[in-house]
C-alpha positions as CSV (number, residue, x, y, z in Angstrom):
1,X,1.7,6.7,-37.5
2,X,1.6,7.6,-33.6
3,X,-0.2,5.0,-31.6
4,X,-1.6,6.1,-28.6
5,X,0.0,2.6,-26.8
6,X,3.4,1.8,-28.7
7,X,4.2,-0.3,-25.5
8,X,1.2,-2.6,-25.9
9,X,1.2,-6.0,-28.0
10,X,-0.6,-9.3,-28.0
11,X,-1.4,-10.1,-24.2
12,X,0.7,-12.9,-22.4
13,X,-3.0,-14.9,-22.8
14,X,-2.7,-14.6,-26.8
15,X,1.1,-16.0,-26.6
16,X,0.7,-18.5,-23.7
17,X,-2.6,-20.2,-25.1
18,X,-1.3,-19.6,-28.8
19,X,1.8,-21.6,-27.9
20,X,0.0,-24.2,-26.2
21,X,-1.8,-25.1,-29.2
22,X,1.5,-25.2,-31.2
23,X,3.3,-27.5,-28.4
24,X,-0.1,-29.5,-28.3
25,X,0.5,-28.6,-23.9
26,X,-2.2,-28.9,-21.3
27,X,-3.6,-25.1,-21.2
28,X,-3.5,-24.2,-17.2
29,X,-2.8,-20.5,-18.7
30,X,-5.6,-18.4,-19.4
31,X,-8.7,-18.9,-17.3
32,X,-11.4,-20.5,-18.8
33,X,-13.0,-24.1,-17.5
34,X,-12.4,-27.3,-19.4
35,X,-15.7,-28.8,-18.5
36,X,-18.9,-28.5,-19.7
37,X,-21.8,-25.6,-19.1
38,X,-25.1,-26.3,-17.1
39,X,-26.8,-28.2,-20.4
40,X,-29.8,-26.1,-18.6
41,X,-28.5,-22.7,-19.0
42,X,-27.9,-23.3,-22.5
43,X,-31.3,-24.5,-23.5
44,X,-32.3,-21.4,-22.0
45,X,-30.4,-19.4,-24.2
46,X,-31.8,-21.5,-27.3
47,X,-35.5,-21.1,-25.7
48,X,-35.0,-17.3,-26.1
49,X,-33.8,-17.5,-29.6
50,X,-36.4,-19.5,-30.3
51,X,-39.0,-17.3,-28.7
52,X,-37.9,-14.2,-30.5
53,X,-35.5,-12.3,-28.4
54,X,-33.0,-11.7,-31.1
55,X,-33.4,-7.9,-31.7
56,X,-31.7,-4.8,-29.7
57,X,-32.0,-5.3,-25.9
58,X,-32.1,-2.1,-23.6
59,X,-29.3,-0.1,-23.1
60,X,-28.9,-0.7,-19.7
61,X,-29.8,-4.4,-20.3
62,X,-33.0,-6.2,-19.8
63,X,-35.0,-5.0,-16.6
64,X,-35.7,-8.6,-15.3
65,X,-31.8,-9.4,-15.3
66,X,-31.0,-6.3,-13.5
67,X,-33.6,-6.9,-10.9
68,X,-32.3,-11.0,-10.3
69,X,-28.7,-8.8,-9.6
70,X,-30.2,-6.4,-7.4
71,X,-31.8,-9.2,-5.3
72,X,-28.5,-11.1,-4.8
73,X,-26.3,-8.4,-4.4
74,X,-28.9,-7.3,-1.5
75,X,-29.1,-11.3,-0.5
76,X,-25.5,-11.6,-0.2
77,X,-24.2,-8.2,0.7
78,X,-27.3,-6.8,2.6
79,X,-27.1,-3.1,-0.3
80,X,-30.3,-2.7,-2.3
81,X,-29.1,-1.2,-5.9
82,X,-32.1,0.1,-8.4
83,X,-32.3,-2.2,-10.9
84,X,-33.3,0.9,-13.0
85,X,-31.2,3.5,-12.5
86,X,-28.2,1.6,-10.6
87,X,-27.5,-1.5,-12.6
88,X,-26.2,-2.1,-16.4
89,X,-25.2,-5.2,-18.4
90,X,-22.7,-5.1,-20.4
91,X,-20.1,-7.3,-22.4
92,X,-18.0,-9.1,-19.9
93,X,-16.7,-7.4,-17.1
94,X,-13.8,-5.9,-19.6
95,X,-16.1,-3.6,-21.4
96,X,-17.5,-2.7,-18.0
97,X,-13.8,-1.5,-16.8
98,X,-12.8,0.0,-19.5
99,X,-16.2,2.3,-19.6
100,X,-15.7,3.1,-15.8
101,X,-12.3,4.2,-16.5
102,X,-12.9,6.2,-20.3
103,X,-16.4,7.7,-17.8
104,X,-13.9,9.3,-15.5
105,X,-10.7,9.6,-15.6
106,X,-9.4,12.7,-18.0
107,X,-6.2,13.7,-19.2
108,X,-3.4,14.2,-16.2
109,X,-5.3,12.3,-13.6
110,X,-3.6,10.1,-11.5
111,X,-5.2,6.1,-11.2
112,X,-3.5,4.1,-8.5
113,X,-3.1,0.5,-9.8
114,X,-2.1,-2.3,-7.2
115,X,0.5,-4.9,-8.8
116,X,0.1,-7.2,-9.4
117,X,-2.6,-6.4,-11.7
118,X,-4.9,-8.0,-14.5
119,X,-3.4,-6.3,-17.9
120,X,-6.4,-4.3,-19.0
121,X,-6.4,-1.4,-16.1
122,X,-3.2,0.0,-17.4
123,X,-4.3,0.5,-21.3
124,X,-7.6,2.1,-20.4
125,X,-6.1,4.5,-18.4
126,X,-3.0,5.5,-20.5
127,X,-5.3,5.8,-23.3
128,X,-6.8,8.8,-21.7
129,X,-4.1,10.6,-21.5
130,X,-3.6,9.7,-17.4
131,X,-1.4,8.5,-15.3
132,X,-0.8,5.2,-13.7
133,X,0.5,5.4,-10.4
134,X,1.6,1.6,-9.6
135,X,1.9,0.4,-5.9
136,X,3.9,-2.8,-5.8
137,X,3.4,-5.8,-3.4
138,X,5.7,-8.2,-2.2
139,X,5.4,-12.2,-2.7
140,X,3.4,-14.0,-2.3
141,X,1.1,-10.7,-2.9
142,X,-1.2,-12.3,-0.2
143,X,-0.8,-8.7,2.0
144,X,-2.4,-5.2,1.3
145,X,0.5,-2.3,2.3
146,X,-2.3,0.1,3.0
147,X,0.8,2.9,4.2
148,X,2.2,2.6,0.2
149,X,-1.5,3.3,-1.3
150,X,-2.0,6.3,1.3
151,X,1.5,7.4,0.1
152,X,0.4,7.1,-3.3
153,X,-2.4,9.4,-2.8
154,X,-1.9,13.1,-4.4
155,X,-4.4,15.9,-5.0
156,X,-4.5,14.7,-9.1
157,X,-5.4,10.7,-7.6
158,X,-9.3,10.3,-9.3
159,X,-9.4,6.8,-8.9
160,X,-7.9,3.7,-7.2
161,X,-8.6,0.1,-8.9
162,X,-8.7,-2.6,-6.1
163,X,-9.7,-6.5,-7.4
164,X,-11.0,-9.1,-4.6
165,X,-10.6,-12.2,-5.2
166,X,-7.4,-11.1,-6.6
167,X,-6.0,-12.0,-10.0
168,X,-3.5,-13.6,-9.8
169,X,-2.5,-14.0,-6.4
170,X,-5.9,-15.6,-5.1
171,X,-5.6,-12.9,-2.6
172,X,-8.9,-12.0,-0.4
173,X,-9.4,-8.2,0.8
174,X,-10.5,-8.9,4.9
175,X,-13.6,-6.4,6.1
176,X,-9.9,-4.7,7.9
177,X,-8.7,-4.3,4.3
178,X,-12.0,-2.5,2.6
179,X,-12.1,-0.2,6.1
180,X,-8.6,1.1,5.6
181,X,-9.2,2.0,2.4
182,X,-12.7,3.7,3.6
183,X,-10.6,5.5,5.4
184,X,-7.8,6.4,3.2
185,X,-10.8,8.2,0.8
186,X,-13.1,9.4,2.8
187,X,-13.4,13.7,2.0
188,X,-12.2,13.1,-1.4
189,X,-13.5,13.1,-4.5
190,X,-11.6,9.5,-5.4
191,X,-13.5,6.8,-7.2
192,X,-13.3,3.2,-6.6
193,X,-13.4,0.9,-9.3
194,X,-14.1,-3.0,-7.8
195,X,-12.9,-5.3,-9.8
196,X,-15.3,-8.2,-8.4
197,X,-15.3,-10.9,-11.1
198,X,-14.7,-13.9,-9.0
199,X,-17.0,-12.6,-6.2
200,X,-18.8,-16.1,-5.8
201,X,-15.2,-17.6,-5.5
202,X,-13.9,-17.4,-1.6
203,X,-12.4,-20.4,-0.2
204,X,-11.9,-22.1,3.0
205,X,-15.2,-20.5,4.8
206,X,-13.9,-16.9,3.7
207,X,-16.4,-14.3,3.0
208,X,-15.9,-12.1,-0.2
209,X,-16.0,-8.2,1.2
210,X,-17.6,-6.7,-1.7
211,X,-17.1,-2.9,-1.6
212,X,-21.2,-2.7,-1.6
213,X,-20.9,-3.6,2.0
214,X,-19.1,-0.9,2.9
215,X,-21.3,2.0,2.5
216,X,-19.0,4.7,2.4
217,X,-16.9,2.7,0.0
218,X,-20.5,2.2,-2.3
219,X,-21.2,5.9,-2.5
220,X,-18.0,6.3,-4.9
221,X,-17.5,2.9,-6.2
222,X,-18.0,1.3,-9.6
223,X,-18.7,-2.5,-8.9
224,X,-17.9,-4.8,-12.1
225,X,-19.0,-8.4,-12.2
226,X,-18.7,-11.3,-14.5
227,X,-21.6,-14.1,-15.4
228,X,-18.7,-15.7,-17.8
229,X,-16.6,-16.4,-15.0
230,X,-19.1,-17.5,-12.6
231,X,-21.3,-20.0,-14.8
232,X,-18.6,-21.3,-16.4
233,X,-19.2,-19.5,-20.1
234,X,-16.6,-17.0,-20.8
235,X,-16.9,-17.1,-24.0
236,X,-20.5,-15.4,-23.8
237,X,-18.9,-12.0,-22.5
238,X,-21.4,-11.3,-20.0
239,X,-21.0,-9.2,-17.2
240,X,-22.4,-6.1,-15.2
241,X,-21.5,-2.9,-13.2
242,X,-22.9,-1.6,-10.3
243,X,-22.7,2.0,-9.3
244,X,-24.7,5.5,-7.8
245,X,-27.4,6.4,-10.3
246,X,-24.8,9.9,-10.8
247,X,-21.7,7.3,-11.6
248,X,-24.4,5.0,-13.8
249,X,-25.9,7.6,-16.0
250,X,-21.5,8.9,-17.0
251,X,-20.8,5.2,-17.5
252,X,-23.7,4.6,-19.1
253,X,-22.4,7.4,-22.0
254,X,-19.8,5.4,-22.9
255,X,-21.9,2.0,-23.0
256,X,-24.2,3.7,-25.4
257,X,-21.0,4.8,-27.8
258,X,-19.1,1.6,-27.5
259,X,-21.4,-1.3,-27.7
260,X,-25.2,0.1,-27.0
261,X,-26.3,-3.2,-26.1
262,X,-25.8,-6.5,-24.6
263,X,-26.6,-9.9,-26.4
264,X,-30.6,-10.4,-25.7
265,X,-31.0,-14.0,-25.9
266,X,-28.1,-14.7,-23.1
267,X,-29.9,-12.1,-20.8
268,X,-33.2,-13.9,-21.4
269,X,-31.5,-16.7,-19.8
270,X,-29.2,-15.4,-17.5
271,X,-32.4,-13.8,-15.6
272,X,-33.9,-17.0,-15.6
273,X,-31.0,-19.1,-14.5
274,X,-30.7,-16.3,-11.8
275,X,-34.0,-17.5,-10.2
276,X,-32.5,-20.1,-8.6
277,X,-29.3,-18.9,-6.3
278,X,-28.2,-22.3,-6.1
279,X,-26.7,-21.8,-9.2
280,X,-24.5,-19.9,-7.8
281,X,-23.8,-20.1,-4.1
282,X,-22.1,-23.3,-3.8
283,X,-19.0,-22.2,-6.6
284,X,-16.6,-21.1,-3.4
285,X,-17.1,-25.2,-2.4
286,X,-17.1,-26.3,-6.1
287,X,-13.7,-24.8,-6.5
288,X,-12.2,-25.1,-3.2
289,X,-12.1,-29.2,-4.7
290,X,-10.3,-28.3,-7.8
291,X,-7.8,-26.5,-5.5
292,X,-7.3,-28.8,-3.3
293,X,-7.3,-31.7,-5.4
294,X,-4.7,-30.0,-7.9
295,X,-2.4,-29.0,-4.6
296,X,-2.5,-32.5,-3.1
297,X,-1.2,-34.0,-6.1
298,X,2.0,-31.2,-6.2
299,X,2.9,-31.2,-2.6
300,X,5.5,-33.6,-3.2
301,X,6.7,-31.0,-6.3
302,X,9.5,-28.9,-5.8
303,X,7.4,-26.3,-6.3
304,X,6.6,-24.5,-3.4
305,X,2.8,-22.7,-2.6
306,X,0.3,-20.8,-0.4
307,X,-2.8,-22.3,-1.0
308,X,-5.1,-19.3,-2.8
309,X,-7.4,-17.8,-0.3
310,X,-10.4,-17.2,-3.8
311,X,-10.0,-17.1,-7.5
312,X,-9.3,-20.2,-9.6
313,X,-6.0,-19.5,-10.1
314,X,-2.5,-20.8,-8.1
315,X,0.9,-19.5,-7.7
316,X,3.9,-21.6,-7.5
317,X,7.7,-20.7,-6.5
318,X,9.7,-21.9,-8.6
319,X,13.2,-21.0,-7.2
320,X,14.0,-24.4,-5.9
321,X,14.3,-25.6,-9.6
322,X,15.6,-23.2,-11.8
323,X,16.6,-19.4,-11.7
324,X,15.5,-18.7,-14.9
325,X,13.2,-15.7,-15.4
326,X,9.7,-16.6,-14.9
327,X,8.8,-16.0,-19.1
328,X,11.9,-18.3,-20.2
329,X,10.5,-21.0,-17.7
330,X,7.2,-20.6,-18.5
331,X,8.1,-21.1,-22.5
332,X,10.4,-23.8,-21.5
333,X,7.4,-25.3,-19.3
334,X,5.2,-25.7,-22.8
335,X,7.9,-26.6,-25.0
336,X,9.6,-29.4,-22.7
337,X,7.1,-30.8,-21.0
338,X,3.9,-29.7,-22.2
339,X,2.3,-27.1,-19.4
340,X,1.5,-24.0,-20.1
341,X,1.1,-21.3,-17.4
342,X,1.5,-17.9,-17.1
343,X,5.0,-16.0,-15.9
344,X,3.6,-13.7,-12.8
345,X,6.3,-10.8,-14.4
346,X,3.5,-9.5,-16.8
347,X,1.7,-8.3,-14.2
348,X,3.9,-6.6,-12.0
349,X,5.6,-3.5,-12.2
350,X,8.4,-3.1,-14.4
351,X,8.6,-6.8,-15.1
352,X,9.6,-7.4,-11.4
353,X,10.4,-11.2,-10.9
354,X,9.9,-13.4,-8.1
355,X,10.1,-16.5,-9.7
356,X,6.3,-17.4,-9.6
357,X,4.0,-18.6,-12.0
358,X,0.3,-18.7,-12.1
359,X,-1.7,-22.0,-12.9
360,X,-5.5,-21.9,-14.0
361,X,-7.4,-24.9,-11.9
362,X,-10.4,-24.4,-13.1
363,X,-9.9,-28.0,-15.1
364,X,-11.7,-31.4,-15.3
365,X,-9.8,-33.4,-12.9
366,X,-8.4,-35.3,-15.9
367,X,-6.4,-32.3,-17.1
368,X,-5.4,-31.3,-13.3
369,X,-4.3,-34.9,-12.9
370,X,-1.6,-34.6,-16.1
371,X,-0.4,-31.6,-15.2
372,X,0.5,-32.8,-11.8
373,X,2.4,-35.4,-13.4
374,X,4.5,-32.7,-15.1
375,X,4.9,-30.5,-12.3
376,X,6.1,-33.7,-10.1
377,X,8.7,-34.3,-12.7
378,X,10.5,-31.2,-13.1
């Protein structure tokens, strides 16, 4: 049989989480929380159920949800999208990716992918028939080299992926950043696909520059956000894109074949729980104390670190300890002493190694506590 990704296996979440189980290791790998939902939000959920809302929602998902996302992405970015023709739900911001990709990009287009990059771009766009074009930043990846995307650039280039806060670096696009690349695509016909899942995540009094504040940036660009990752539930898949009613009504094709629908109940509550933005506007404080409380208790490690700018995810240098590759250590990390991360490598192109690996700190002090203990003992 000919598979259409022979170079793609169980992601480095699967295998780092899977072995952590095994080794019985603290789980900094993949990023979920280790503390509790908002006991409110899930009685709302339950509330819904109860009510009745267990049948097919709309398409485009529930009108009341997409107008509570209108009216914060207008409260926090100052750009009014129609919650009916400019807004749909779908499951997690995955499915939401990999729709704005299948929507667009055909066979022998070019996508320009910045590395490193979270693992599910690449598939999506290999698996129709495209081409990635990878442009490759240097440690600690906390810099945009705005000359390599412009080089990049070719008459076949449909669409460049950009992700702010940045998995895995914590890196934050500055408003200099999203005007460059303004620049770079105005009088094309290139797409921007905005990888915004931790938009609600910006640290040390840093403001998240969402491309819908850029308005020449907005026109082309598919905006994908993530309810799992900002309320602390990602294993409710929720998530949304924004776009141009022309962009919404191609991705919303693909919506319809692939999943139709989004789970009713959660939307029900989601809406709800949107009413009140303090839900949300106080997570960049919320998890500027994990970070900081997890990097005071390593300073003294011989790990060394830029404190991440957004994201709930760290990088730490390793070099001072071993010059192992970053998988082996990473493997050795869960089996030894009971940690498990995830080896930077994996997202970078070709493999490239800089002896970094990236630690989840979105914990219960507890857990951030052990694993600090581990890290100041290697």
């Amino acid at each position: 049989m000919h598979s259409k990704l022979p170079d793609i296996g169980p992601s480095i979440f699967s295998k780092m989480s899977g072995m952590a189980v095994e080794y019985d290791a603290i789980n900094l790998s993949q990023g979920f929380p280790d503390f509790p939902t908002d006991p409110q939000l899930i009685e709302l959920v339950a509330t819904a159920m109860r009510e009745g809302y267990n049948q097919y929602a709309p398409l485009a998902g529930i009108y009341s949800l997409r107008e509570k996302i209108s009216e914060m992405i207008f409260a926090l970015h100052g750009k009014r999208y129609d919650p009916e023709t400019e807004i749909t739900i779908t499951v997690g911001a995955s499915e939401a990716l990999f729709n704005a990709i299948t929507a667009f990009v055909q066979e022998g287009d070019e996508v320009i992918v910045i590395k490193p990059a979270y693992d599910v771009y690449e598939p999506a766009i290999l698996v129709q028939g495209a081409k990635v074009v990878a442009v490759q930043l240097e440690p600690p990846y906390t810099q945009m080299n705005w000359e390599a995307v412009k080089n990049a650039i070719s008459s076949k280039t449909r669409m460049i992926i950009i992700n702010t806060p940045h998995n895995p670096s914590g890196m934050m696009f500055s408003t200099k950043d999203m005007q460059t690349l303004e620049n770079l695509v105005k009088d094309t016909g290139i797409l921007i696909l905005s990888d915004e899942v931790y938009e609600h995540i910006a640290f040390d009094k840093r403001q998240h520059e969402s491309a819908s504040r850029f308005p020449k940036l907005a026109e082309r660009a598919l905006i994908t956000g993530s309810f799992g990752k900002t309320f602390h539930v990602t294993g409710w898949k929720m998530g949304y894109c924004l776009a141009p009613a022309k962009l919404i009504r191609e991705f919303q094709k693909v919506h319809q074949l692939n999943v139709f629908c989004v789970n009713h109940p959660t939307q029900r509550a989601l809406a709800k729980y949107l009413e009140n933005a303090e839900n949300y506007l106080h997570l960049g404080q919320f998890y500027q104390e994990k970070r900081d409380f997890f990097l005071e208790r390593v300073k003294q490690s011989r790990f060394k670190f830029e404190p991440a700018q957004g994201t709930y995810f760290q990088l730490m240098e390793y070099s001072a300890i071993t010059e192992e590759a970053d998988e082996a250590f990473a493997e050795r990390l869960i089996k030894e002493y009971g940690l498990a991360s995830i080896p930077v490598s994996v997202f970078n192109q070709n493999g490239k190694d800089d002896h970094l690996l990236r630690f989840c700190f979105a914990k219960s002090n507890e857990t951030l506590e052990k694993a600090a203990e581990i890290l100041n003992a290697i």
